[in-house]
Backbone and ligand atoms as CSV (ligand in chain L), in Angstrom:
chain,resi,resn,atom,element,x,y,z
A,1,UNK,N,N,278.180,62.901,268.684
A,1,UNK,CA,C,277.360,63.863,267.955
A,1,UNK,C,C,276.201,64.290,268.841
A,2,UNK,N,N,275.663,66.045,268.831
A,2,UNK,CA,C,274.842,66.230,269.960
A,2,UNK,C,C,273.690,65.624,269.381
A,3,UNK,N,N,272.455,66.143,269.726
A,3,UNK,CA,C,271.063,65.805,269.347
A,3,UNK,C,C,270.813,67.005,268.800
A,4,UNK,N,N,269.914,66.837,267.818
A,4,UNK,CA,C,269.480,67.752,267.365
A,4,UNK,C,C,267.832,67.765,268.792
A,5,UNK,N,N,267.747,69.546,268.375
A,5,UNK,CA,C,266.293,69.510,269.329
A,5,UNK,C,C,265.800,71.110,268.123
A,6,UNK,N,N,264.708,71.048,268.718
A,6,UNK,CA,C,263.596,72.528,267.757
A,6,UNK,C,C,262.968,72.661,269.167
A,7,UNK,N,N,262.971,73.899,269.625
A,7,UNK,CA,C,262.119,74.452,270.461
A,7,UNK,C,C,261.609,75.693,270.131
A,8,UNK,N,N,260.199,75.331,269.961
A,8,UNK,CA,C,259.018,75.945,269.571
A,8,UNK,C,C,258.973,77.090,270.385
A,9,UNK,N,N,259.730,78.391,270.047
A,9,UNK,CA,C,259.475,79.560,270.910
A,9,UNK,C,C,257.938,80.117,270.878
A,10,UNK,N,N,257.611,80.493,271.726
A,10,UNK,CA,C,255.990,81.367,271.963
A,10,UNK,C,C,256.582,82.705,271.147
A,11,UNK,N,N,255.527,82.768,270.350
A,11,UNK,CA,C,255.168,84.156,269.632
A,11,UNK,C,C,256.747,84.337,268.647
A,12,UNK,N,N,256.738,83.442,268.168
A,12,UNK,CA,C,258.668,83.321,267.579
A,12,UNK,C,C,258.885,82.184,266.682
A,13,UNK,N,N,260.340,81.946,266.572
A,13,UNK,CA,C,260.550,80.740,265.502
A,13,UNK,C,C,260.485,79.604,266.123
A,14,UNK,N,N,261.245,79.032,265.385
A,14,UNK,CA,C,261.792,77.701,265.329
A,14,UNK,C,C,263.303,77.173,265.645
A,15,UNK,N,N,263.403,77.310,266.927
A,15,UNK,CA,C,265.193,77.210,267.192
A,15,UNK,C,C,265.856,75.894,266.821
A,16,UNK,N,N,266.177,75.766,266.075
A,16,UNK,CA,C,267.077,74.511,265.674
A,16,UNK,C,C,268.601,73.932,266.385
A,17,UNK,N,N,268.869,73.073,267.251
A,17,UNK,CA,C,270.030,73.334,267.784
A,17,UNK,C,C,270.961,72.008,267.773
A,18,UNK,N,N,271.814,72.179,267.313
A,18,UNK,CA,C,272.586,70.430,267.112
A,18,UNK,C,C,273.078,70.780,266.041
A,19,UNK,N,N,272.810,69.189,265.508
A,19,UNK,CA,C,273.789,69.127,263.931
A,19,UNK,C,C,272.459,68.788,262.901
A,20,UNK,N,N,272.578,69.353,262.477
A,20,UNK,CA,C,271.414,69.117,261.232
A,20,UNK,C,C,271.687,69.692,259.628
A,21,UNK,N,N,271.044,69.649,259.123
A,21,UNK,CA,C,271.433,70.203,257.471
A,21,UNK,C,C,270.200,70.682,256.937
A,22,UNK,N,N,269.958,71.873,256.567
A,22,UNK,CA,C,268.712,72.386,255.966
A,22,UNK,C,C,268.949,72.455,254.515
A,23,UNK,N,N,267.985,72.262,253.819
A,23,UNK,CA,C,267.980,72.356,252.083
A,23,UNK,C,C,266.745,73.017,251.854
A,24,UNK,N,N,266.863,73.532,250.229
A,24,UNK,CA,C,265.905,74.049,249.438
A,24,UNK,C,C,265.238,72.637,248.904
A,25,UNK,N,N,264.019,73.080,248.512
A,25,UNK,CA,C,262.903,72.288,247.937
A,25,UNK,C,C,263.528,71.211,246.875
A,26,UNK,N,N,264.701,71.690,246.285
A,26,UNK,CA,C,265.511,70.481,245.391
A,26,UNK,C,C,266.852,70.146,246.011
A,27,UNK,N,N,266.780,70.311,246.951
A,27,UNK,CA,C,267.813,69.669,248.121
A,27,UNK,C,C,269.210,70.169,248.167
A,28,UNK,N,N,269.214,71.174,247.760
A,28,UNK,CA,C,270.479,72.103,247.246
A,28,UNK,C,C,270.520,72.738,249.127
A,29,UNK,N,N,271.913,72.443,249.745
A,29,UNK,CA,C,272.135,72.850,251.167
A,29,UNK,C,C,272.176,74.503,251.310
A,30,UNK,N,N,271.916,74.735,252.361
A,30,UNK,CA,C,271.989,75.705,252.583
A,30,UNK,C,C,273.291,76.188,253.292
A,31,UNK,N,N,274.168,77.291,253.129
A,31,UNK,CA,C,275.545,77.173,253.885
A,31,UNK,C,C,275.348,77.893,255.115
A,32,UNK,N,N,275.786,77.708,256.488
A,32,UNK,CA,C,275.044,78.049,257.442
A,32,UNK,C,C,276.434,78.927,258.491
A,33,UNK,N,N,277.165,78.646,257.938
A,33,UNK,CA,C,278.810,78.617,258.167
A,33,UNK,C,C,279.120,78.451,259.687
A,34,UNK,N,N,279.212,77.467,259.885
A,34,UNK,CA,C,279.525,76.681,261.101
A,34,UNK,C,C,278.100,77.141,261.869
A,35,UNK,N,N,277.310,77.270,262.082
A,35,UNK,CA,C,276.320,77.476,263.195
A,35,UNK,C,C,275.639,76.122,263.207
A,36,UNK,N,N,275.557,76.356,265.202
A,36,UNK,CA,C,275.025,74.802,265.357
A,36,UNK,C,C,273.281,75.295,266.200
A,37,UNK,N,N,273.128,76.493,265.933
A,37,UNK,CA,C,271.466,77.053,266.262
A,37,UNK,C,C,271.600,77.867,264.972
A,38,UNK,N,N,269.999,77.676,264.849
A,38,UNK,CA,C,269.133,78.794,263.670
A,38,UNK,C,C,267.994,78.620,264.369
A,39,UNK,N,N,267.605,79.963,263.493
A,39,UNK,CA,C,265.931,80.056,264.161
A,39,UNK,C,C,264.949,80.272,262.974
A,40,UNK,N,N,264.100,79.416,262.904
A,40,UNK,CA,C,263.569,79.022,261.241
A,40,UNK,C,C,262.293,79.729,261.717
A,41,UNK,N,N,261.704,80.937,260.298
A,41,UNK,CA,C,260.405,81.698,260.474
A,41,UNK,C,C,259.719,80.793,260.706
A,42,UNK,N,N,258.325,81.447,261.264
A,42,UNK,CA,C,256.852,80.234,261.488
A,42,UNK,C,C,256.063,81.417,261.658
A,43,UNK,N,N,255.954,82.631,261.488
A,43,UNK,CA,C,255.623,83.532,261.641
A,43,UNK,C,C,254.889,83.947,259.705
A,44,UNK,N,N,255.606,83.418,259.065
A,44,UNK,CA,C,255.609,83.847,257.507
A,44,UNK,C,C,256.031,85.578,256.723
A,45,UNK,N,N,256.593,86.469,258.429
A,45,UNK,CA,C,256.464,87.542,257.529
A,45,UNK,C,C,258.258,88.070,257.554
A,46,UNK,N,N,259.273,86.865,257.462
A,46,UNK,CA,C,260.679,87.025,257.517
A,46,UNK,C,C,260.560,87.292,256.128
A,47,UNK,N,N,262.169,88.610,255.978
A,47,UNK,CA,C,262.325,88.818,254.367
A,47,UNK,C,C,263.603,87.687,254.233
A,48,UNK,N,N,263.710,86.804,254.959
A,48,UNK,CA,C,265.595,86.362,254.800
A,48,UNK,C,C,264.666,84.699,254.915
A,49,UNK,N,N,263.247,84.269,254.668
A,49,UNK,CA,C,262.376,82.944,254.536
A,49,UNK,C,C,263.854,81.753,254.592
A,50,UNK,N,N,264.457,80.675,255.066
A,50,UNK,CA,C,263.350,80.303,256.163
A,50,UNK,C,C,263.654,80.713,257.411
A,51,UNK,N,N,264.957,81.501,257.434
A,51,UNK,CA,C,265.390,81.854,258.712
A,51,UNK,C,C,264.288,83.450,259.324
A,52,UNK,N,N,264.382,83.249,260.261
A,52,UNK,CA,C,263.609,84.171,260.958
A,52,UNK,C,C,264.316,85.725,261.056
A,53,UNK,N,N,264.068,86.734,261.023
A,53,UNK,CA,C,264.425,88.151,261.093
A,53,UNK,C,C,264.227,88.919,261.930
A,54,UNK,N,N,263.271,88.404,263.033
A,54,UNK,CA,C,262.512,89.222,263.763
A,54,UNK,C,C,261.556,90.271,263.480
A,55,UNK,N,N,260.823,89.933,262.507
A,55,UNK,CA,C,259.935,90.557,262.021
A,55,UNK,C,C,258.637,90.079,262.304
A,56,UNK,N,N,258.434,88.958,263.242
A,56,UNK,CA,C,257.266,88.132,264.311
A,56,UNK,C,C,256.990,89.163,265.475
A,57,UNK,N,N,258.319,90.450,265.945
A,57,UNK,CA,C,258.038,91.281,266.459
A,57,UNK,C,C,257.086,92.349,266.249
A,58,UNK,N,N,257.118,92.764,265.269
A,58,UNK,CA,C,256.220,93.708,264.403
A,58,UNK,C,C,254.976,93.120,263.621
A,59,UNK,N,N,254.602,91.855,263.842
A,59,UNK,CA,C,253.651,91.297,263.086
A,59,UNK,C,C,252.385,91.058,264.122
A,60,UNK,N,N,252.655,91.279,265.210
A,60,UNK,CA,C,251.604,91.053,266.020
A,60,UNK,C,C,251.371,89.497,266.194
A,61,UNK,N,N,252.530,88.239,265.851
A,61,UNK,CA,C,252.297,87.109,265.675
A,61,UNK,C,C,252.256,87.013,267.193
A,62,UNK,N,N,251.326,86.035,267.464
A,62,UNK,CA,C,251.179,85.235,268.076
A,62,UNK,C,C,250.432,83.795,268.318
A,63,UNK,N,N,251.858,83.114,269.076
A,63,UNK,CA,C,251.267,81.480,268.800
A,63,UNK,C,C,252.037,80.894,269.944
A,64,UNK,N,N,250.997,80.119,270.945
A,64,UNK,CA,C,251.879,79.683,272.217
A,64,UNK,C,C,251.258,77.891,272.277
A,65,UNK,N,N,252.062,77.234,271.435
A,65,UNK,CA,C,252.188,75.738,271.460
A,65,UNK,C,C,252.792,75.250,272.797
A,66,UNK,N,N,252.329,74.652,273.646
A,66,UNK,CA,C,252.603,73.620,274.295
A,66,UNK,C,C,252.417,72.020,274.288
A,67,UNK,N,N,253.948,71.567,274.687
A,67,UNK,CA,C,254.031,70.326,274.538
A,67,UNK,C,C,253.308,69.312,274.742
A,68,UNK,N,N,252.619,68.369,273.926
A,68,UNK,CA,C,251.451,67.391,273.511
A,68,UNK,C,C,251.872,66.398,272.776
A,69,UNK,N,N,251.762,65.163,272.923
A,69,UNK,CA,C,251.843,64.080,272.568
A,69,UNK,C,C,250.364,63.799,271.042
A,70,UNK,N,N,250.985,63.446,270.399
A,70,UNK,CA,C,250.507,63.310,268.905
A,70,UNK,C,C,249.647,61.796,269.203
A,71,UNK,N,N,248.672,62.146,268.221
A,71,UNK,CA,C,248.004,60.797,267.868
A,71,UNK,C,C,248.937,59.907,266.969
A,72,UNK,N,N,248.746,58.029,267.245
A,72,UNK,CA,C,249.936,57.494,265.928
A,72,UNK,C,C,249.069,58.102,264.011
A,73,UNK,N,N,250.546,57.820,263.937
A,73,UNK,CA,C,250.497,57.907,262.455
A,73,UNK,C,C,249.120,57.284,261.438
A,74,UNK,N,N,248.472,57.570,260.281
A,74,UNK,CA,C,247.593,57.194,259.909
A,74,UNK,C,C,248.338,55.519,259.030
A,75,UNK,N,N,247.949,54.901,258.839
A,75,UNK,CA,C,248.325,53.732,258.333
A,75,UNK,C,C,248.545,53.971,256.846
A,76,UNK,N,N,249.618,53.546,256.048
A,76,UNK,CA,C,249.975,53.839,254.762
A,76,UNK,C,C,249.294,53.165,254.141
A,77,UNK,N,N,248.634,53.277,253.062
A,77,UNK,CA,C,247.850,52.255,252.530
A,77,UNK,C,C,248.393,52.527,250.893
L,1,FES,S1,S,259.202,83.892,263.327
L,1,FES,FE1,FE,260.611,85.517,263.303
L,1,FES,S2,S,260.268,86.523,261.470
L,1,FES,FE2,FE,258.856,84.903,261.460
């Protein structure tokens, strides 16, 4: 089985690539029909939410994340 990976495009989505399974908020799947990339909005102005439309083109979005190592997790209490 590959790996799943997300690479954070500049000024763009969210490329999803592997094997993974996306759901709605009550966990109902989404059918993706065989695709092993999607590109999930992060932009907020897709009409097709969560997949991206290219409408980050026309939005003037821009957002250029580079790769950074996270602080640990806060402790569960
Ligand atoms: S990132 Fe493409 S439409 Fe939002």
């Amino acid at each position: 089985m590959s790996e799943t990976t997300i690479k954070v495009r500049n000024a763009g989505p969210l490329l999803v690539t592997g094997s993974f399974t996306i759901t709605d908020a009550d966990g109902n799947v989404f059918g993706l029909a065989g695709r092993t990339q999607v590109a999930l909005c992060r932009c907020g102005q897709s009409e097709q939410k969560p997949f991206c439309d290219g409408s980050h083109r026309g939005a003037g979005f821009d957002s250029v994340c580079p790769a950074r190592d996270l602080p640990p997790p806060a402790p569960k209490g």
